[in-house]
C-alpha positions as CSV (number, residue, x, y, z in Angstrom):
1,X,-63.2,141.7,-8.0
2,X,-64.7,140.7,-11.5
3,X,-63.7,137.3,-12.6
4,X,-65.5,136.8,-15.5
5,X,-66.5,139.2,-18.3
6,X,-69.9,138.4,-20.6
7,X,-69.7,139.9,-23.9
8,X,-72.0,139.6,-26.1
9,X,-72.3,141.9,-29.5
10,X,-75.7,142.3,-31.0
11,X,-76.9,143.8,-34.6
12,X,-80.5,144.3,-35.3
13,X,-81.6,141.0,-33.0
14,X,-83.5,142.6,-30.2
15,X,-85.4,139.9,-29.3
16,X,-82.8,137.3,-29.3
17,X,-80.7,139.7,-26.9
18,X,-83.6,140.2,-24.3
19,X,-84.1,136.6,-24.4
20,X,-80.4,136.5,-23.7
21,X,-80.3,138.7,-21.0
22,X,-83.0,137.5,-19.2
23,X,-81.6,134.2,-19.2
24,X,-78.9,135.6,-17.6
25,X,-80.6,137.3,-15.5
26,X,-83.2,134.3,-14.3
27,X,-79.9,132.3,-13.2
28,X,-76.8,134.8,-12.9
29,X,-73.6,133.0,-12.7
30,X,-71.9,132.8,-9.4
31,X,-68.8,134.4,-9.6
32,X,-68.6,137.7,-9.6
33,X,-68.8,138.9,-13.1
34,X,-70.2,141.6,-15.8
35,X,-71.8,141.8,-18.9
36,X,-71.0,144.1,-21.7
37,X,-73.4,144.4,-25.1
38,X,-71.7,145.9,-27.9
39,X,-73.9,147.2,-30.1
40,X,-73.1,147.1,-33.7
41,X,-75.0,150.2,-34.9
42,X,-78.7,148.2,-34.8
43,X,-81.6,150.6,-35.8
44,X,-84.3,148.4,-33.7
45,X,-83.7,149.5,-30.5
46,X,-81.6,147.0,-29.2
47,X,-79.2,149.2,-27.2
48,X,-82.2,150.6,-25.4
49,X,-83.7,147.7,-24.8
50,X,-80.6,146.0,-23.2
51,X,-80.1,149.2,-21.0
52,X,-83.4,148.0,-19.0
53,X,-81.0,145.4,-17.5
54,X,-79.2,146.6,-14.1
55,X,-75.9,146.2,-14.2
56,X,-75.6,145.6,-17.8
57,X,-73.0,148.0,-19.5
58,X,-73.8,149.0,-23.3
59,X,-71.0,150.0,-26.0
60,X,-72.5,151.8,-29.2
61,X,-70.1,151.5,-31.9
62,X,-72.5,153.7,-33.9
63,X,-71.7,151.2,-37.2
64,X,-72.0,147.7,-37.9
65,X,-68.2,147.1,-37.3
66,X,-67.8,143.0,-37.7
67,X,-67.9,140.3,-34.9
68,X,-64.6,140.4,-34.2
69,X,-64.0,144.1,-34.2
70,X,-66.4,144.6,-31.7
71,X,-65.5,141.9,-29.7
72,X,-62.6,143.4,-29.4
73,X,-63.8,146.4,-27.9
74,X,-65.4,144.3,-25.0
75,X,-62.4,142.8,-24.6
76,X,-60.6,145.9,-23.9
77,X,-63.4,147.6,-21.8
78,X,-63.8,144.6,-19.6
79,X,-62.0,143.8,-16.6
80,X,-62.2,139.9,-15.7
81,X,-59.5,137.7,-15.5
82,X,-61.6,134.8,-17.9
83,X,-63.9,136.3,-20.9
84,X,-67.2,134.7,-22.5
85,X,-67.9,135.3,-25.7
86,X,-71.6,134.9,-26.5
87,X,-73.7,135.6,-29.1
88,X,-76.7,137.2,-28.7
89,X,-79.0,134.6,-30.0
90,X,-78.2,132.4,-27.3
91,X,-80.0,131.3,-24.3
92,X,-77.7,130.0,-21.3
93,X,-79.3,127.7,-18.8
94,X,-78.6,127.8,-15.2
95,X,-75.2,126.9,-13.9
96,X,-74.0,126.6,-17.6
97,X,-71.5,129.4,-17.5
98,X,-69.8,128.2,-13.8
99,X,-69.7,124.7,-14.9
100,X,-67.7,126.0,-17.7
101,X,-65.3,128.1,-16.0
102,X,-64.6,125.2,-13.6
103,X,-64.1,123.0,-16.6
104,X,-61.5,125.5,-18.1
105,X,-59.7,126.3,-14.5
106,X,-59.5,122.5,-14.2
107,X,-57.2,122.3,-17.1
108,X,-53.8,124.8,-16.6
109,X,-52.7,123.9,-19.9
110,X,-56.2,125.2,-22.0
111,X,-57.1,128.6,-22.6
112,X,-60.0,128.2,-24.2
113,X,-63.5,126.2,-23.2
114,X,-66.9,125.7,-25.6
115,X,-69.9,123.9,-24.6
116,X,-72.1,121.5,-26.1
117,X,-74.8,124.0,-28.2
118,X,-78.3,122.5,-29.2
119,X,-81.3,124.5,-30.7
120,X,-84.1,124.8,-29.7
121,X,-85.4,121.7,-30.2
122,X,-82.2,119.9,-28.2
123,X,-80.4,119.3,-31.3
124,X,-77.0,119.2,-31.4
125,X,-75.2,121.3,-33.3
126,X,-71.3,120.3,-34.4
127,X,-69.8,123.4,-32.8
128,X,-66.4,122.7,-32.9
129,X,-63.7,120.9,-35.5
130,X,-60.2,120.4,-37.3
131,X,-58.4,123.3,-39.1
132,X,-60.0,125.2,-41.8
133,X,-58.9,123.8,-45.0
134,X,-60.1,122.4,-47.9
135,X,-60.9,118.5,-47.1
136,X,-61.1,119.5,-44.0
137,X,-63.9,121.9,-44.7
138,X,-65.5,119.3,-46.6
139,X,-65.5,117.1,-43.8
140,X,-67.1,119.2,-41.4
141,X,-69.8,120.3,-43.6
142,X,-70.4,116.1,-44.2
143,X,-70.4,115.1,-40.8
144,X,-72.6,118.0,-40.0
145,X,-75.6,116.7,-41.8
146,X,-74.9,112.8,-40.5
147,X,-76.2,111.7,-38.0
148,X,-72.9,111.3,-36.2
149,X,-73.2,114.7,-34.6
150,X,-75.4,113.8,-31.7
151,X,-72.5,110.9,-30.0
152,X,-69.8,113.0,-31.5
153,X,-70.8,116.0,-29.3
154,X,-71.1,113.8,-26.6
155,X,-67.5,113.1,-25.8
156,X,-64.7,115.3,-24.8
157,X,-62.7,116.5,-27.1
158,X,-59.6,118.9,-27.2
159,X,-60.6,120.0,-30.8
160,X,-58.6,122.7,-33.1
161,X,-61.4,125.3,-32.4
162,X,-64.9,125.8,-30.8
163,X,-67.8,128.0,-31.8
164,X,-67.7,131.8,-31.5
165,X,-71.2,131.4,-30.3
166,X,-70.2,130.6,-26.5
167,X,-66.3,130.4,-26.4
168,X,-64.8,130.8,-22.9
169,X,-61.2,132.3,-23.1
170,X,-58.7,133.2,-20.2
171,X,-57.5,137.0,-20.8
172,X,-54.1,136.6,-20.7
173,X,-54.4,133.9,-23.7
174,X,-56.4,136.6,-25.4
175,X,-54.4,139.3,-24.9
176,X,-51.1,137.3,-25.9
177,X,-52.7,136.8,-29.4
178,X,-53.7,140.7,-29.7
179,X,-57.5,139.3,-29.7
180,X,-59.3,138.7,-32.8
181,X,-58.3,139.2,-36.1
182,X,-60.2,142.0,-37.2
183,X,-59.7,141.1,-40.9
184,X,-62.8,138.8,-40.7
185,X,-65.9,140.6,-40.6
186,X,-68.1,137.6,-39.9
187,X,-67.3,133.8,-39.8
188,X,-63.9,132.1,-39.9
189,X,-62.8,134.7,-36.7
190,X,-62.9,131.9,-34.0
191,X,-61.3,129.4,-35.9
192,X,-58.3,132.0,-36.3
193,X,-58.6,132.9,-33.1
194,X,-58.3,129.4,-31.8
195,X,-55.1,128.5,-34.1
196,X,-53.5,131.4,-32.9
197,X,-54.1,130.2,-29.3
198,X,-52.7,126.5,-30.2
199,X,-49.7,128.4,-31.8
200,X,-48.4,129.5,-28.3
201,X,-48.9,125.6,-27.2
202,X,-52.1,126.0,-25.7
203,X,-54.9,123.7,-25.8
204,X,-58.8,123.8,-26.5
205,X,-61.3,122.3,-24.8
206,X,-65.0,120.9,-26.0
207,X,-67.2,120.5,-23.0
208,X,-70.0,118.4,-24.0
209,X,-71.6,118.1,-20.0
210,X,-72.2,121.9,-20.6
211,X,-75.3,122.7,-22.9
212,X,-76.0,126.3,-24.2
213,X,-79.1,126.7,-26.8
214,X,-78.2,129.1,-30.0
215,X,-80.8,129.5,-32.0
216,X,-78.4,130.1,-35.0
217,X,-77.9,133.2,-37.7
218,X,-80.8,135.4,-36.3
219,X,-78.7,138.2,-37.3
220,X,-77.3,137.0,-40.7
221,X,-81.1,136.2,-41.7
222,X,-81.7,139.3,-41.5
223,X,-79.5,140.0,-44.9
224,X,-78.6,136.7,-47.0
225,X,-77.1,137.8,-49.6
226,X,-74.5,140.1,-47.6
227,X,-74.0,137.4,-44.8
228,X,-72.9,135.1,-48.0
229,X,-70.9,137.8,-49.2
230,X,-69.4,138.8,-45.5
231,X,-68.5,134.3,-45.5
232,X,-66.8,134.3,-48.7
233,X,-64.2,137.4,-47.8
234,X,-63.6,135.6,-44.3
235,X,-63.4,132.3,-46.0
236,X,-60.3,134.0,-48.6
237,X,-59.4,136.1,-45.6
238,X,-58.7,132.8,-43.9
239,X,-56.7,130.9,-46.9
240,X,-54.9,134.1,-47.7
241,X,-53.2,133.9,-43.9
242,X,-53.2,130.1,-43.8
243,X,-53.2,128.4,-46.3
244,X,-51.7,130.6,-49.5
245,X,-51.1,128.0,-52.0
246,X,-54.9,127.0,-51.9
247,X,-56.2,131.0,-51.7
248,X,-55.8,131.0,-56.2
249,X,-58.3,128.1,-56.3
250,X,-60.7,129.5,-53.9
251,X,-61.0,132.4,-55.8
252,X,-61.1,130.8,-59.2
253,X,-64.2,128.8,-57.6
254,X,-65.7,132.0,-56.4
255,X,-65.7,133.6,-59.4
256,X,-67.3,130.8,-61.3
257,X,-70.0,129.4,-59.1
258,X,-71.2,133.2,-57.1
């Protein structure tokens, strides 16, 4: 029986999925589990590429459909009882993903578990924080740069949300929320998905003794100027839904400083 479902949704980052995989691969987690790639209509081979890997099942959407549309779609054509979501520029170290899963069954009351992520040089990266709003926002964008971010990622924390990067989530939790919101193409998407977690009264858990390396926007490098674009609609998206009274100004500072 599959416990744990690995999805991971690739555009146009070969390389950073076969470094993926094979880390995977090199140090497999224990429990029984699968891996789905959804590819997001790349054009350099990466659905090929990740079909070298036994076992690994590949989901074409055939267009670049958003992260949290086609997350989604590995949601619903995977079977385990707990899900990873993981990007595809990630590189998981062994025992990484069953330290995390016994961190998360440890705690009844969380449904949702992120690990400590560092590049590639061990840095930490702040991968988990308070609400979206605006001081808030502000906040997080401050401590990011301080150099508070290396102690701060080294405690425990039961934050508001964790990185989409590596975010462990029971299904049923999933599920109850109807999975992503697939108004955000890019960005903002696991923040929403984590408030709409805490809204049922569950909590969400930052691992800090569990590293994962990301090597961070492979994808949206590719493009600038649309990943900008795809931020700023995720980022109204997000006010819009949450936080209405504030959405006016956020477009007013749109206008004048795009």
């Amino acid at each position: 029986m599959i416990q744990l479902s690995i999805i991971i949704v690739s555009f146009n980052a070969r390389a950073d999925l076969e470094r993926c995989l094979e880390s995977l691969e090199a140090a497999p987690p224990a429990l029984p589990h699968e891996i789905l790639v959804v590819d997001n209509g790349s054009t350099d081979g990466s659905a090929d590429a990740a079909r070298r890997w036994p076992g690994v099942q590949v989901i074409q959407t055939g267009e670049n459909l958003g992260f949290a549309r086609a997350n989604n779609i590995g949601i619903r054509a995977s079977t385990g009882a707990a899900i990873l979501l993981l990007n595809s520029d990630t590189i998981v170290p062994p025992g990484a993903i069953d330290r995390l899963v016994a961190e998360l069954d440890r705690h009844p009351e969380a449904a949702v578990a992120g690990p400590r992520l560092v590049d590639g040089a061990g840095r930490a990266e702040l991968s988990f924080g308070r609400m979206i709003g605006p001081w808030n926002e502000l906040r997080q964008k401050r401590l990011a740069r301080s150099a508070a971010v290396e102690a701060l990622t080294r405690q425990p924390q039961s934050p508001d949300w964790v990185s989409g990067a590596c975010l462990l989530v029971r299904r049923s939790d999933a599920e109850a929320v109807g999975g992503l919101d697939e108004r955000y193409f890019m960005y903002t998407e696991d923040v929403d998905f984590c408030a709409a977690i805490r809204a049922r009264g569950r909590k969400i858990l930052f691992v800090p003794g569990v590293e994962v390396v990301h090597l961070r926007g492979r994808s949206a490098a590719s493009a600038p100027a649309a990943t900008r674009e795809h931020y700023r609609r995720s980022q109204l998206a997000f006010y819009e839904k949450h936080l209405p009274i504030w959405a006016p100004l956020l477009k007013l500072y749109v206008r004048i400083f795009s």
